[in-house]
N, C-alpha and C positions, 0 to 999 in steps of 0.2 A: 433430349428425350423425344420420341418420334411419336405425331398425335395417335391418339387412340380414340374409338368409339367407348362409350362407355361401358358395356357388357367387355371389352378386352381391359378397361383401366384397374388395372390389381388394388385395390384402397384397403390398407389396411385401420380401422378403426377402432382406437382406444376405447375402451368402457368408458373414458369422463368425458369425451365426446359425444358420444350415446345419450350419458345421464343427462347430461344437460340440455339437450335437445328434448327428452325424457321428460324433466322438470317444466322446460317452459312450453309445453302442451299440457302436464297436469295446471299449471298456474293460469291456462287459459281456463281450466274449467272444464278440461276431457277426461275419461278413463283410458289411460293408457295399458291398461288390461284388455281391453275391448278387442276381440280381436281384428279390424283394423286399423289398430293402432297398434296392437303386439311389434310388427317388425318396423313401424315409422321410424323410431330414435336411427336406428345405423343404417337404415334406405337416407335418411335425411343428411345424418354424417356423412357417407358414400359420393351425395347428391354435392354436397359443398364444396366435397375436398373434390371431386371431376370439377367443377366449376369454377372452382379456384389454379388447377392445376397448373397455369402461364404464371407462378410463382415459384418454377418447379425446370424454368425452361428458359433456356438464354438464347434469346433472339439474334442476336450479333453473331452468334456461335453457328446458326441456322442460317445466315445468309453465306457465312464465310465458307462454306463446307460447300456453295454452289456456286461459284463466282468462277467465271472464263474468263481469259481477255478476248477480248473483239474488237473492232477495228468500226464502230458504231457509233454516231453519235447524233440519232433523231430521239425522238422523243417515246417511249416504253410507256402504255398504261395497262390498267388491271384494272377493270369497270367492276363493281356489281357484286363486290366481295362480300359476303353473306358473312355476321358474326352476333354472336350473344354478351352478352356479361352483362355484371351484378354493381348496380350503383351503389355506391359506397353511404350513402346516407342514408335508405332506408333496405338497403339489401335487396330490392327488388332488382327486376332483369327490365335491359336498355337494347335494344338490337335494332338491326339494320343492315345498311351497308357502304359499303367503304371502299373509295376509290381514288386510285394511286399512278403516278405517274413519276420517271425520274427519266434523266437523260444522261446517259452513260460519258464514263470518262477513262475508256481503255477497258475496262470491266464490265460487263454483264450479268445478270441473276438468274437461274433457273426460274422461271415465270412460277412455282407452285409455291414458291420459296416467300413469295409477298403476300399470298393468303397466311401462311402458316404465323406467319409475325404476327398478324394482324388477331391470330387466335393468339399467339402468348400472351400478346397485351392485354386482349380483353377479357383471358379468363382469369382475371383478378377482380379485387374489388376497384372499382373507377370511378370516374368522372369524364362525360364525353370532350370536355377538353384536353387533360389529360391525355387520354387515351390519342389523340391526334396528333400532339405532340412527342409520343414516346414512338408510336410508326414513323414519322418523318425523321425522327431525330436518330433512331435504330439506322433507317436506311444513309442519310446522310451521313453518318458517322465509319461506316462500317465499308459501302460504296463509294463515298467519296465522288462522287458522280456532279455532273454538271449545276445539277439541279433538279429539286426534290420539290412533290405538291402531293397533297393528302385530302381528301376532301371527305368527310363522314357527315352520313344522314340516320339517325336514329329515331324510332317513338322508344319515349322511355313508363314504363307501368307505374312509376313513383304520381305521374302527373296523369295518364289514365284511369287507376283503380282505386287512385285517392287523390286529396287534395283539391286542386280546381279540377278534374276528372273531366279533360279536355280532351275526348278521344281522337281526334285529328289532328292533333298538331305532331309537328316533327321539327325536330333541333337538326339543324345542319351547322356543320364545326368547320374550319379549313386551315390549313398551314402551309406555307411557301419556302424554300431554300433555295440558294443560289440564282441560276437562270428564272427560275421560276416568281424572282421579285419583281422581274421586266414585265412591264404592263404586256406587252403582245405576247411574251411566252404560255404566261397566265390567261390571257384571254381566249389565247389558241385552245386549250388545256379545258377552259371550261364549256370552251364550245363544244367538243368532242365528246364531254360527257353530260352536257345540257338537257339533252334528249331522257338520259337514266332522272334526272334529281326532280325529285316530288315541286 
């Protein structure tokens, strides 16, 4: 399924999807008569299911449909990849960005083909570990490439707009396959993109 902006994502949205969204703003205590609230319930539905959509989309099927052979075998990275999603324990949004690196083994990826992963996965509900291991493990799996390195830096809203409401901080995640368990590969790897990470 080929990503869409949200005005293009077709949602179709059940009445008990609605009601219930419906429900738990009357339970806060609002009139959902009001009218801005009239259309919240299915803007809100609409809003979930686009942001849930990479439950909807096979990754592996996404790499494989842009893979050449090539006769290459340095090191490929994707600095800086921009993504959102939805942490799974309190449904707030975690974003960041996300940068990838693998090292070809007779195959190649269309370079646009490593962001688009990177939204399947995260438009789920997550966890930023998680989520660093299902990119690495997508691309390992599927390339089969020398060696695979994922590095994610996210602020997440769970720990900004509640909680210890620690506006600065950032979780950085990372994960290593293959070539990339060798201390100098990895070091190479994080030097290049040392410059990007907070």
């Amino acid at each position: 399924m080929p990503y869409k902006k949200f005005e293009e994502y077709n949602v179709k949205v059940t009445d008990d999807v609605k009601n219930r969204y419906k429900n738990i703003i009357e339970d806060l205590g609002e009139d959902t008569q009001r009218e801005g609230l009239l259309k919240t319930p299915e803007r809100a539905a609409k809003a979930m299911q686009y942001l849930t959509q990479g439950y909807d989309q096979d990754a592996a099927e996404i790499l494989k449909g842009a893979m050449f052979k090539e006769d290459y075998n340095d090191m490929v990275i994707v600095k800086d990849i921009e993504f959102y999603s939805l942490c799974e324990h309190h449904i707030l949004p975690f974003f960041g960005k996300a940068h990838i690196a693998y090292i070809p083994n007779g195959h190649i990826v269309g370079l646009s083909k490593l962001p688009r992963i990177v939204d399947v996965f995260s438009r789920r509900l997550q966890v930023q570990e998680r989520l660093t291991h299902q990119i690495l493990d997508c691309i390992n799996d599927t390339l089969q490439p020398e060696g695979v390195a994922v590095v994610i830096e996210a602020s997440h809203m769970c720990m900004q707009m509640r909680g210890v409401q620690k506006q600065n901080s950032v979780t950085t995640t990372s994960g290593f396959r293959g070539a990339f368990q060798n201390i100098e590969t990895r070091t190479e790897f994080l030097n290049l993109i040392s410059s990007k990470l907070s």
